[in-house]
NUMAR-249272 format. One record per residue (C-alpha): residue in three letters; x, y, z. Coordinates in steps of 0.25 Angstrom, whole numbers, plus 5000, padded with zeros to 4 digits. Layout:
! residues N
ALAXYZ...
This chain:
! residues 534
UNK503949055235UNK503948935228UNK502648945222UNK502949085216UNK504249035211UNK503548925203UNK502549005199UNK503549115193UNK504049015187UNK502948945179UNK502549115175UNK503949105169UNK503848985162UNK502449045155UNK502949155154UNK504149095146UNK502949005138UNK502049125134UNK503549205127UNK503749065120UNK502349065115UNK502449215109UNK503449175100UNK502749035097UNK501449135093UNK502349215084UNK502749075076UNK501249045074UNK500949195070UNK502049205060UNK501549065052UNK500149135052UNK500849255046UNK501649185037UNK500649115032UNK499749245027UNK500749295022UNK501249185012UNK499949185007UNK499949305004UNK501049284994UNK500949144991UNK499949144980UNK500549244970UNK501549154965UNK500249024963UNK499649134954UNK499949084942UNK499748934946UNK498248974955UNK497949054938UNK498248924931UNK497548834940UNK496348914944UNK496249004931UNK495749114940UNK495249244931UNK495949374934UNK495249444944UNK495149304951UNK496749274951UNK496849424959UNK495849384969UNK496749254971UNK497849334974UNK497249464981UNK496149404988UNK496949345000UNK497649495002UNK496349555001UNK495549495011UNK496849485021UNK496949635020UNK495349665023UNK495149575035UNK496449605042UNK495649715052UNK494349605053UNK495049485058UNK496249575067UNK495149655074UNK494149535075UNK495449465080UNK495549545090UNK494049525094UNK494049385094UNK495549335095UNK496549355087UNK497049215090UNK495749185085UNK495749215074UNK497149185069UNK496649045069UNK495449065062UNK496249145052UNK497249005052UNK496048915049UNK495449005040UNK496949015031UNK497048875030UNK495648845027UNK495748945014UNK497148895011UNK496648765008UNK495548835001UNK496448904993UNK497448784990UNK496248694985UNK495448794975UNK494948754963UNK494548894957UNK494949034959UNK493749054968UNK494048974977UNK495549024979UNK494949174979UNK494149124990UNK494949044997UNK496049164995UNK495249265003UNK495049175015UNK496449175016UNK496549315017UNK495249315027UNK496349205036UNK497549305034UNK496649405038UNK496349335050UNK497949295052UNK498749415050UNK498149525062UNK497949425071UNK499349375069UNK499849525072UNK498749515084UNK499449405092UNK500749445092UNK500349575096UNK499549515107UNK500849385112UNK502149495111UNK501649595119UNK503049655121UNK503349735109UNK504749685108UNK504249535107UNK503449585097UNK504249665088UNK504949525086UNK503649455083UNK503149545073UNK504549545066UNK504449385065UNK503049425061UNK503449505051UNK504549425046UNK503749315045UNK502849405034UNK503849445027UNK504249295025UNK502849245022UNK502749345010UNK504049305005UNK503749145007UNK502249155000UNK502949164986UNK503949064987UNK503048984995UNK501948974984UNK503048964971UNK503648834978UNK502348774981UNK501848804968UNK503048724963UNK502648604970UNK501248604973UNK499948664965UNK499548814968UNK498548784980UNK499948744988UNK500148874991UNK498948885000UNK498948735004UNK500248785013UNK499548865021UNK498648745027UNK499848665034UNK500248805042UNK498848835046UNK498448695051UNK499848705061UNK499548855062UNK498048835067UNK498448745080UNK499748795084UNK498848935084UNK497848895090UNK498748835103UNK499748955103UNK499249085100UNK498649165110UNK497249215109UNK497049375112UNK495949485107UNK495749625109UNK495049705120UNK493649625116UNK492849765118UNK491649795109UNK491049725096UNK491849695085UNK491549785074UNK491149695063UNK490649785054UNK492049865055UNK492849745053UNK492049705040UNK492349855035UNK493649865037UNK493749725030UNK492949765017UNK493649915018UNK495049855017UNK494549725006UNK494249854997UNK495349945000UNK496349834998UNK495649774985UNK495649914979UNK497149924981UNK497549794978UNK496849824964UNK497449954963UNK498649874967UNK498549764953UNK498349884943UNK496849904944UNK496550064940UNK496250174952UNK494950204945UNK494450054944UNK493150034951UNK493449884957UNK494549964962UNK494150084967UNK492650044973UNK493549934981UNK494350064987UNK493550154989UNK492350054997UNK493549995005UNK493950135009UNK492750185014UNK492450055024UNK493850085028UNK493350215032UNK492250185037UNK492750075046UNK493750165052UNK492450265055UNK492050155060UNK492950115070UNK493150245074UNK491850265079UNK491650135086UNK491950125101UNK492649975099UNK493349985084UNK493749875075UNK495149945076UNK495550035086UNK495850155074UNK496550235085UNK497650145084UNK497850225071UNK498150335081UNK499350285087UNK500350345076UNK501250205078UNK500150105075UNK499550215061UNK501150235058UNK501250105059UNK500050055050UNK500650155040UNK502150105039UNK501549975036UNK500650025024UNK501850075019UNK502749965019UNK502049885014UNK501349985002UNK502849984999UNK503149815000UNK502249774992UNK502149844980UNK503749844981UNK503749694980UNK502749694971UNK503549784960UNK504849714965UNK504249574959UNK503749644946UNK505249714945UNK505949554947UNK505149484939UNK504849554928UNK505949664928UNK506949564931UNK506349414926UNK506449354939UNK505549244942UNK504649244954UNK505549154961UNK506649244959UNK505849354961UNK505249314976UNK506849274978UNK507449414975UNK506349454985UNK506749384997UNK507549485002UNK506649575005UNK505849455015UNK506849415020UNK507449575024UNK505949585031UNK506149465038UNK507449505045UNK506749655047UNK505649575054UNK506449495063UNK507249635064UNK506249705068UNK506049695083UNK507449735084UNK507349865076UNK506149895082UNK506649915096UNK507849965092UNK507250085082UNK505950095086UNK504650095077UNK504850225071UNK506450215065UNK506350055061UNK505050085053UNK505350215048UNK506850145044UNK506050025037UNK505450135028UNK506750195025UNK507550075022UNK506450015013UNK506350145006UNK507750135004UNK507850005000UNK506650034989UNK507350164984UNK508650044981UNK507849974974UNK507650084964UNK508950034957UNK508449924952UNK508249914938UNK508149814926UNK509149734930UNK509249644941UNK510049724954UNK510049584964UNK510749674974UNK509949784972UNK508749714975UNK509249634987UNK509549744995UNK508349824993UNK507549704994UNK508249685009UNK508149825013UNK506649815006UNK506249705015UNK507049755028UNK506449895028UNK504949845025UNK505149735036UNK505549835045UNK504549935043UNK503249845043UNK504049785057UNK504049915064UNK502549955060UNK501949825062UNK502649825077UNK502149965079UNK500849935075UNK500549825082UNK501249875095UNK500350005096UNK498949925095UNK498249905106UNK498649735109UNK497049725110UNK497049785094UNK498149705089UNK497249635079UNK496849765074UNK498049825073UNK498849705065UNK497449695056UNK497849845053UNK499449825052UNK499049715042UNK497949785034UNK499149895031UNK499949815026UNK499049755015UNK498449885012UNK499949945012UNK500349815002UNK499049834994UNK499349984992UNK500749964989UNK500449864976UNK499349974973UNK500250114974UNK501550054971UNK501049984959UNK500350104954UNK501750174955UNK502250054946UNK501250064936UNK501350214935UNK502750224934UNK502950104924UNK501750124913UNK502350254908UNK503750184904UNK503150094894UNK502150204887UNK502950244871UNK503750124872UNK504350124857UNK503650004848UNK502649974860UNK500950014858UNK500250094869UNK499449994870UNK500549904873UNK501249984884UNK499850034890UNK499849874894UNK501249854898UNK501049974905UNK500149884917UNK501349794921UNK502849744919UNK502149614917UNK501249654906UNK502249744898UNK503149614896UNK501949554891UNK501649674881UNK502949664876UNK503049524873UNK501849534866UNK502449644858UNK503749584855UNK504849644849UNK505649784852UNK504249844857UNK504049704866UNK505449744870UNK505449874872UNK504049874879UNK504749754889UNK505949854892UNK505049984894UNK504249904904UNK505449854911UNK506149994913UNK504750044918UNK504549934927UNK505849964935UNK505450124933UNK504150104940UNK504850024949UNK505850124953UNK504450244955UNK503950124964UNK505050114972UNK505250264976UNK503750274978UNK503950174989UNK505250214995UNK504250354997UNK503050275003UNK504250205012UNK504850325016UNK503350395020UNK503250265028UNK504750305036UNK504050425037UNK502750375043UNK503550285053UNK504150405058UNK502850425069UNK503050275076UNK503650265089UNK505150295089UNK505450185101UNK504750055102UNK503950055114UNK503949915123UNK503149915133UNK503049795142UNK501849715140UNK501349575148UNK501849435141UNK500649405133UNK499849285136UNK500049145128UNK499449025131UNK500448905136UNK500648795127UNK500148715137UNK498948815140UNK498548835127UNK497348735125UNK496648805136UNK496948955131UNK496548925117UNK495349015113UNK494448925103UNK494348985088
């Protein structure tokens, strides 16, 4: 009796251990998280300061900025599925040392090559970062309730990174020298790498058949093109342009060819029929969505503060907080809603109330509404928070946990496609609704309103080199087209959103917890001999 009492016991106290551990996982998965996605963000504001010092040509200075997005987005299927074949643990930690190593590379180049270079081997590390981050938590909160709450740290914790990256990078700049804004990243990765290695768990899929290499390598080229071509479409770059098109039209044929592939292959890369299960495709969907509306909403929303309303980029990045910090208390929210509406009404509702909060927004006009903007800035950023909560939950509750690498390599290849189409359609939308405002502006030449018909940007510079009335007259026209195009843009979104509410209609009304075993974390104590080598 005695025995089994003792031994009861020292089951409780690991048991007690490994729920401690869970939590301590989360903690080093949200720092790896965070740290992808402020750097993601952090370079745009070192632009200008990386152009002086560098003096990178055009087309170079875009590959400095695209270039990390860009290869991040292609390899997200590659490094989750091999994840799953190898260990996802695994290659978190290569993704760690690979992510420092580039840092450093990047914080110390001496010529827009190298920075170009140095840039896409931090993608090729985020790549390798973000699915396997998803991965593990999918695989150390078995219980979905636990999880729910992790992934709305999770997601809290990206909303915060893609908030700090600006802020981050302006007050570095103001102390330090452009390559500071990479050098940051070293000190993380150094603790991250250990404290990794000694704490996160190890897991892979079922192990059963060859990886499919040659499927891997086209989804990767597929989505590079796909996404290039977007992202091109995305900066202004005409439908009919071949650098454009050729990109799109090669990336979508490998992408249908992989999925032929993997259809006919008895052990897939990725399991397609998850795509069958109407909660996980729902799912995938909801998230192209949102964030096809977020982006290019944050995008016109900083052209509309800065140059309709002369804010700095400080002030502009301040009037924006809101909406982080309304997705960070939806995140931690989250779990909570969840069980209490269910999948189905608490993302259909995130679509409704972010709809909502863009049709507000319609009011603004010329003049500086601070109100106006903070509330649909909260409502913005709580209803977007709360839809990308729910669909990522779904999503990664309804795959297989011996797919989860797959499945977060898809949920996060959504949400940059969606991101990348959202600068592409709702830019397009922009442009077509502003250029007709500024065509027979009195005093201004066609030629003159033909360029000024690109951007707000370059329509203020038209019209100072014009000058007088017409200068005038062609600064006010563009202004009044500006927030026109920007009304159009917003009810074009609110429609996407509300076709999303539409879409969330088929997930699960009720949030189905079934009980699953604790998983498996190795003591503190017992980790040295648990450690798989990397």
């Amino acid at each position: 009796m005695s025995g089994t009492t003792t031994a009861a016991a020292a089951l409780r106290r690991r048991a007690a251990g490994a729920g401690a551990n869970r939590w301590v996982v989360l903690v080093v998965l949200c720092v790896s998280l965070l740290l992808v996605a402020v750097d993601a963000t952090v370079l745009h504001v070192a632009v200008p300061a990386v152009t002086e010092d560098l003096k990178p040509g055009g087309i170079e200075l875009l590959w400095i900025v695209d270039v990390y997005p860009l290869v991040c987005a292609s390899l997200l299927i590659l490094f989750g599925t091999l994840g799953d074949r190898v260990g996802r643990r695994r290659v978190l930690l290569l993704g760690y040392t690979l992510f420092g190593v580039a840092s450093g590379l990047a914080a110390l180049a001496d010529s827009a090559q190298v920075l170009i270079v140095a840039r896409a081997l931090l993608g090729v590390g985020g790549a390798m970062i973000m699915p396997a981050t998803l991965s593990i938590l999918r695989q150390v909160f078995p219980d979905r309730r636990e999880r729910a709450l992790a992934i709305g740290i999770w997601s809290a914790v990206a909303a915060v990174g893609a908030a700090v990256g600006p802020l981050l990078g302006g007050f570095l700049l103001e102390h330090f020298w452009w390559g500071s804004v990479f050098l940051v990243n070293i000190p993380l990765m150094l603790v991250s790498l250990p404290v990794g290695r000694l704490l996160l768990p190890e897991s892979k899929g079922d192990g059963k058949g060859p990886w499919d290499v040659v499927g891997a390598l086209m989804a990767a080229a597929g989505l590079f093109g796909v996404v290039l071509g977007v992202k091109r479409l995305g900066s202004g770059e005409s439908v009919g342009s071949l650098l454009t098109v050729l990109p799109l039209v090669v990336g979508a044929a490998l992408l249908v060819g992989f999925v032929r592939r993997q259809r006919r292959r008895a052990y897939p890369l990725v399991d397609l029929k998850m795509f069958a299960r109407p909660a996980f495709s729902t799912s995938v969907g909801c998230i192209v969505l949102a964030m096809l509306a977020l982006v290019g909403l944050e995008l016109i929303a900083a052209q509309y503060l800065q140059l309709v309303l002369g804010l700095s980029p400080l002030e502009t990045g301040l009037r924006l907080l809101p909406l982080t910090f309304a997705a960070m208390a939806a995140g931690l929210a989250g779990a909570r809603m969840l069980r209490r509406f269910g999948p189905r009404r608490m993302v259909c509702a995130g679509f409704c109330l972010t709809a909502f909060a863009v049709v507000l927004l319609t009011a603004l006009g010329r003049t500086d509404d601070c109100a106006l903007m903070l509330s649909g800035f909260v409502l913005l950023g709580f209803g977007l928070e709360t839809t990308l909560f729910g669909a990522y939950e779904s999503m990664l509750s309804e795959a297989p946990q011996e797919q989860a690498g797959g499945a977060a390599a898809i949920g996060e290849t959504s949400y940059q496609l969606g991101a990348g189409i959202g600068i592409a359609l709702l830019g397009t939308v922009m442009n077509a609704a502003y250029a007709p405002g500024l065509s027979g502006v009195p005093g201004v030449p066609a030629s003159a309103s033909a360029s000024a018909g690109h951007s707000l940007g370059e329509a203020y510079e038209v019209a100072a080199q014009l000058g007088g009335s017409a200068g005038a007259a062609l600064r006010h026209a563009a202004r009044d087209a500006f927030v026109h195009g920007l009304h159009v843009t917003l009810l074009v979104s609110a429609g996407l959103l509300l076709l999303g509410a539409v879409m969330a209609l088929r997930l699960p009304r009720a949030m189905q917890c079934e009980p699953a075993e604790p998983a498996e974390l190795p003591a503190p104590r017992d980790a040295a001999e648990s450690r798989v080598s990397v």
